[in-house]
Residue frames as qw, qx, qy, qz and C-alpha x, y, z in Angstrom:
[[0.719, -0.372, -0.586, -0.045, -26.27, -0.55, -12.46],
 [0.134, -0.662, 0.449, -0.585, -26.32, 0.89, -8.92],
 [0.812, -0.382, -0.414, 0.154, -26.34, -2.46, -6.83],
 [0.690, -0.042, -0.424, 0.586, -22.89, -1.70, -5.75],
 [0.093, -0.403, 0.158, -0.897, -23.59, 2.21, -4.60],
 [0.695, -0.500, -0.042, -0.514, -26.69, 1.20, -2.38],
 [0.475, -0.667, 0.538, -0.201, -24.48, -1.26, -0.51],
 [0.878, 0.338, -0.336, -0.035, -21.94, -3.79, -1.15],
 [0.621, -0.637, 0.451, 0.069, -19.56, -6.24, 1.02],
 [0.681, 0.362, -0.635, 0.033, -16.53, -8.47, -0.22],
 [0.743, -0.522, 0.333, -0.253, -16.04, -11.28, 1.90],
 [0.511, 0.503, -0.696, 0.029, -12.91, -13.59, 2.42],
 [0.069, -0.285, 0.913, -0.283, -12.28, -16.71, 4.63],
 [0.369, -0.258, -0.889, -0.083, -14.74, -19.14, 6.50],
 [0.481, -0.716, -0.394, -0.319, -17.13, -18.69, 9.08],
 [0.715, -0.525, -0.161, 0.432, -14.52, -19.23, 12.10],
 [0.500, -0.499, 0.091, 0.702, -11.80, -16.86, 10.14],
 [0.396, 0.495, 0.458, 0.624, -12.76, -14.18, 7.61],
 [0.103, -0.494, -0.199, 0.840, -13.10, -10.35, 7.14],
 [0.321, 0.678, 0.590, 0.298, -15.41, -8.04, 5.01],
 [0.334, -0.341, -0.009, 0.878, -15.35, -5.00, 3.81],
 [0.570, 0.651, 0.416, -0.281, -17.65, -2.47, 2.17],
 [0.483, -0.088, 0.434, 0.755, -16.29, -2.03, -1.52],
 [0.356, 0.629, 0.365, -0.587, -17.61, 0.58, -4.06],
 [0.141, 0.675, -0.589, -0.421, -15.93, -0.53, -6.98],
 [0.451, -0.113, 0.885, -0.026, -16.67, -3.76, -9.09],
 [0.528, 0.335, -0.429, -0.652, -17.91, -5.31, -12.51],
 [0.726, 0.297, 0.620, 0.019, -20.10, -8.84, -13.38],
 [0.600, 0.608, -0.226, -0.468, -19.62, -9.45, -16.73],
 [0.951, 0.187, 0.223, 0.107, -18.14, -12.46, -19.20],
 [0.032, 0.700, -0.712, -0.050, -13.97, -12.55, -19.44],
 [0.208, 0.428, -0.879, -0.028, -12.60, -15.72, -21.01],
 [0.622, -0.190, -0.458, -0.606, -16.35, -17.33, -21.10],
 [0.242, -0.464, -0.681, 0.512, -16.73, -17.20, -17.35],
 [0.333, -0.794, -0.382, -0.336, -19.40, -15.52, -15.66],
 [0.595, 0.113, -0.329, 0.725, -17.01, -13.03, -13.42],
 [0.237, -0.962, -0.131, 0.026, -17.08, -10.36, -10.60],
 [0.630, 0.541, -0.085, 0.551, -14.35, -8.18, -10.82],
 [0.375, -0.916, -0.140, -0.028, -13.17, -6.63, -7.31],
 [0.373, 0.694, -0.359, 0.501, -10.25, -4.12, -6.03],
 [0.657, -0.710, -0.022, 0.252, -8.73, -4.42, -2.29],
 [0.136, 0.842, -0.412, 0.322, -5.60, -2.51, -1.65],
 [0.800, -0.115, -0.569, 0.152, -3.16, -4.27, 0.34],
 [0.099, -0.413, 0.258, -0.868, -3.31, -1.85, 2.78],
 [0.706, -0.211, -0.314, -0.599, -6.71, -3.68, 3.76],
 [0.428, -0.307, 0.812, -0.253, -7.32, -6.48, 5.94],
 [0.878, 0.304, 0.274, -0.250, -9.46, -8.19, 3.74],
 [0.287, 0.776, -0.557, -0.071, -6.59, -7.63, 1.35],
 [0.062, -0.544, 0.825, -0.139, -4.94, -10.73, 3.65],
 [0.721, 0.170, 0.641, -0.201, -8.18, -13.06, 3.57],
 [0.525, 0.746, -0.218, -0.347, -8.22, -12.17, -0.03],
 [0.156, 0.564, -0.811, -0.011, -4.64, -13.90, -0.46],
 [0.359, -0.338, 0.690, -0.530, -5.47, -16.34, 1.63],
 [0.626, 0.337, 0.554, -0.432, -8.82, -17.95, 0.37],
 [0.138, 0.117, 0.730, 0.659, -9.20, -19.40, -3.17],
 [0.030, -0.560, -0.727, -0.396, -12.84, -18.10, -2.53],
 [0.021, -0.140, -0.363, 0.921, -14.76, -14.89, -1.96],
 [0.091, 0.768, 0.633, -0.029, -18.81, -13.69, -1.57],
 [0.093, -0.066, -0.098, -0.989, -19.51, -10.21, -2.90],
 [0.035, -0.545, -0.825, -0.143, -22.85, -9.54, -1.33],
 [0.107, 0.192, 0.046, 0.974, -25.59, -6.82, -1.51],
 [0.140, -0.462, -0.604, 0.634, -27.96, -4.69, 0.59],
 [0.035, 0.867, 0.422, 0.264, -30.67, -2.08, 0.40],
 [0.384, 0.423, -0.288, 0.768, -30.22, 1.13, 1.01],
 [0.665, -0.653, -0.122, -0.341, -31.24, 0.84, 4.33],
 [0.879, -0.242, 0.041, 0.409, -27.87, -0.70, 5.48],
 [0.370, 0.799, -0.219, 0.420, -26.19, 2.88, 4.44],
 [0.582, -0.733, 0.289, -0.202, -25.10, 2.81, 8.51],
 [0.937, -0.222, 0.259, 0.081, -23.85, -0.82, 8.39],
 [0.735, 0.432, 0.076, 0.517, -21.78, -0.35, 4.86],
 [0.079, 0.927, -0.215, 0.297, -20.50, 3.04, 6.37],
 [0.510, -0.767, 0.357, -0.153, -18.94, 0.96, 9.19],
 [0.979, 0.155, 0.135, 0.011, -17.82, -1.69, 7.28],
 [0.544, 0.788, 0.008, 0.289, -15.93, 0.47, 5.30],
 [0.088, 0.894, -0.246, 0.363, -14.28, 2.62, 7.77],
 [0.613, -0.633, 0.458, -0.114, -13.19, 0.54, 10.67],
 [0.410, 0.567, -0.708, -0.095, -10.94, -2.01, 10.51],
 [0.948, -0.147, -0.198, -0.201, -11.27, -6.00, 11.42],
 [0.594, 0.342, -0.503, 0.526, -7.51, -5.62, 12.62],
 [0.073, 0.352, -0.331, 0.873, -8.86, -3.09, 15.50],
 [0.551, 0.042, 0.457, -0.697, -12.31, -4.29, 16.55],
 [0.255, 0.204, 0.915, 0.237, -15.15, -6.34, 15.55],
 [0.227, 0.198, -0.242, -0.922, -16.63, -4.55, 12.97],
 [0.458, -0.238, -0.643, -0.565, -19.52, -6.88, 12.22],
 [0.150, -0.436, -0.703, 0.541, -20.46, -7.09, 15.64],
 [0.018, -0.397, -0.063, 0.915, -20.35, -3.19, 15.74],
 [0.172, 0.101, -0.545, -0.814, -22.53, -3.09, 12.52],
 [0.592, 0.073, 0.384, -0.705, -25.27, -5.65, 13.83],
 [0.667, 0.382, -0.461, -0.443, -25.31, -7.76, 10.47],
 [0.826, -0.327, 0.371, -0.272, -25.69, -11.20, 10.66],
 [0.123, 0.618, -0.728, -0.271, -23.03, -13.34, 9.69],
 [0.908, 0.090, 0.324, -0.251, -23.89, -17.11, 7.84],
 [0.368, -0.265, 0.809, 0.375, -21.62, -19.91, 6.31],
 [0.859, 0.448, 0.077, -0.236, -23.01, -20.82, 2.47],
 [0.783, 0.600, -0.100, 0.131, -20.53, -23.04, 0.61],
 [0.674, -0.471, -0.208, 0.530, -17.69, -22.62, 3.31],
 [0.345, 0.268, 0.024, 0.899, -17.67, -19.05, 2.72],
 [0.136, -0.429, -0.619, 0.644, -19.43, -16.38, 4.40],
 [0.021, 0.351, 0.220, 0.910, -21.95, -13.53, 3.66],
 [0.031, 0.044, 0.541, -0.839, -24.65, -12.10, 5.68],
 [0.125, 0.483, 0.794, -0.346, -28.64, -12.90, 6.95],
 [0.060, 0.748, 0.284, -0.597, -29.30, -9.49, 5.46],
 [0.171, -0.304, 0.640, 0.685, -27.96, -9.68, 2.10],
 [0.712, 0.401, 0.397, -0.418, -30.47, -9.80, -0.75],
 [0.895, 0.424, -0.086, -0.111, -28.12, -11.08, -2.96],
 [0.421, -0.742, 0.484, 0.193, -25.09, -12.90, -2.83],
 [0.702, 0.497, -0.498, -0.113, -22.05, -14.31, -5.23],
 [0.830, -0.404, 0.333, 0.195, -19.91, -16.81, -4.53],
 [0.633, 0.745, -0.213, -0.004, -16.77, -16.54, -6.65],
 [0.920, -0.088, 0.240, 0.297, -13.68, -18.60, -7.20],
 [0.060, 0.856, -0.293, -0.422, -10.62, -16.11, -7.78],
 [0.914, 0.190, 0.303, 0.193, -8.99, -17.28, -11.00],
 [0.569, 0.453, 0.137, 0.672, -6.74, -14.35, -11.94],
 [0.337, -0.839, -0.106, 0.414, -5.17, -10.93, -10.56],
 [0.624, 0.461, 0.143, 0.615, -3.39, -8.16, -11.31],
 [0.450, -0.554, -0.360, 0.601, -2.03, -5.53, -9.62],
 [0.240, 0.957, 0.128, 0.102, -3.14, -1.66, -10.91],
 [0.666, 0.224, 0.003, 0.711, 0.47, 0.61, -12.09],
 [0.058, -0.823, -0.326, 0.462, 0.78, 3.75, -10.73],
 [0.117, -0.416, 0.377, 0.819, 2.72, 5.00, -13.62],
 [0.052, -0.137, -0.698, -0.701, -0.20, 4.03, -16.07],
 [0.080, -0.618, -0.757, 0.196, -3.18, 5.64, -13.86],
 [0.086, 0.795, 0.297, 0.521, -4.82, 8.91, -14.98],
 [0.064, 0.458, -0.287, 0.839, -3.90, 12.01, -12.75],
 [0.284, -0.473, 0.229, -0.802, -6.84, 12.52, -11.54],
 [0.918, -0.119, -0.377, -0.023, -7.23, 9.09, -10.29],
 [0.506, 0.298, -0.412, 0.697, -3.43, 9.57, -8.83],
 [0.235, -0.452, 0.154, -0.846, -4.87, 12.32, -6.93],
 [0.738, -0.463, 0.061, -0.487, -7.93, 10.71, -5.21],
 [0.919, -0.286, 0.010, -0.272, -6.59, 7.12, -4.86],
 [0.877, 0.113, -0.076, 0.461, -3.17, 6.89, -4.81],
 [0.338, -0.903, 0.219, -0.147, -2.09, 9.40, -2.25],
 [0.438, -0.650, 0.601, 0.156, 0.37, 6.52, -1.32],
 [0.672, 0.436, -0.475, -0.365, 1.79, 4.91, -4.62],
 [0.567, 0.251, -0.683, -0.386, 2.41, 2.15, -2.57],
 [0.405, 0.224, 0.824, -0.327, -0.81, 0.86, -1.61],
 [0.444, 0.197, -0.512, -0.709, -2.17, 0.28, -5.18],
 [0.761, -0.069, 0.434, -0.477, -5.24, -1.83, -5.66],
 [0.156, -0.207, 0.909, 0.328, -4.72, -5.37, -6.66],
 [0.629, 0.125, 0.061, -0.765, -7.70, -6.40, -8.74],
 [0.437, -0.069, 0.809, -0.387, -9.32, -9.75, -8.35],
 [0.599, 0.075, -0.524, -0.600, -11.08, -11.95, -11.22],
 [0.321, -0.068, 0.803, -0.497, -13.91, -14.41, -9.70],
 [0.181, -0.307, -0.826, -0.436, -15.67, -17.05, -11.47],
 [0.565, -0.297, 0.296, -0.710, -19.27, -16.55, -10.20],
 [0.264, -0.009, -0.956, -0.129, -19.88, -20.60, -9.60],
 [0.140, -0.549, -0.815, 0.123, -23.26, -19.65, -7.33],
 [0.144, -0.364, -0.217, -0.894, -25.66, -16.90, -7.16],
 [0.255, -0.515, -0.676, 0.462, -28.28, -16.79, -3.63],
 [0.112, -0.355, -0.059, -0.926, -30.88, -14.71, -3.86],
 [0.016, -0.224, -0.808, 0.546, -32.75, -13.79, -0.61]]
């Protein structure tokens, strides 16, 4: 499934206080007969801190026409600027959580479990690309889906 390659956000907080981020990494599927997205932030991240923060997050997704928007998502940081300004996307409240006018599909998910990836039990070549610093390992995020919004 390429949803998440053509363009994907995680979103944490509320309308007044939240941050998003593009991710490229993530699984739907059925764990302990919930219906579950599975996402990674590093805690490196800012979202990383809404993440903590929020018992709830939106994982929503985009055509690939939004390759611009999800590039900026990605790279800037919500600590340094406003990156969704800067991107144009339109931010909207569903369910006090947030996801965006432009989304053509969005979860809602209700974090119910974590864990935090080992660097001594990641493959090399993993090591290599994503774990330059061993410690900013992603933590990885289980989310009931409890709504589904398709635009």
């Amino acid at each position: 499934d390429n949803m998440i390659e053509e363009g994907c956000l995680i979103t944490a907080g509320n309308i007044n206080d939240y941050n998003t981020m593009t991710i490229g990494w993530g699984m739907k599927g059925i764990i302990w007969r919930r219906k579950t997205f599975i996402a990674y932030v590093k805690p490196c991240r800012y979202t990383y801190e809404f993440m903590e923060k929020n018992d709830y997050f939106t994982i929503s997704f985009y055509e690939k026409d939004y390759k611009k928007q999800m590039a900026i998502l990605g790279t800037l940081s919500g600590r340094d600027c406003n990156k969704v300004e800067q991107s144009g996307l339109t931010p909207i409240e569903v369910d006090n959580c947030v996801t965006f006018k432009e989304a053509y599909y969005t979860l809602i998910c209700k974090k119910y479990y974590y864990h935090d990836i080992e660097y001594n039990k990641t493959p090399d070549d993993a090591k290599e690309r994503y774990y330059q610093d061993k410690n900013c390992m992603h933590r990885v995020y289980y989310g009931e889906i409890i709504k589904e919004i398709k635009n």
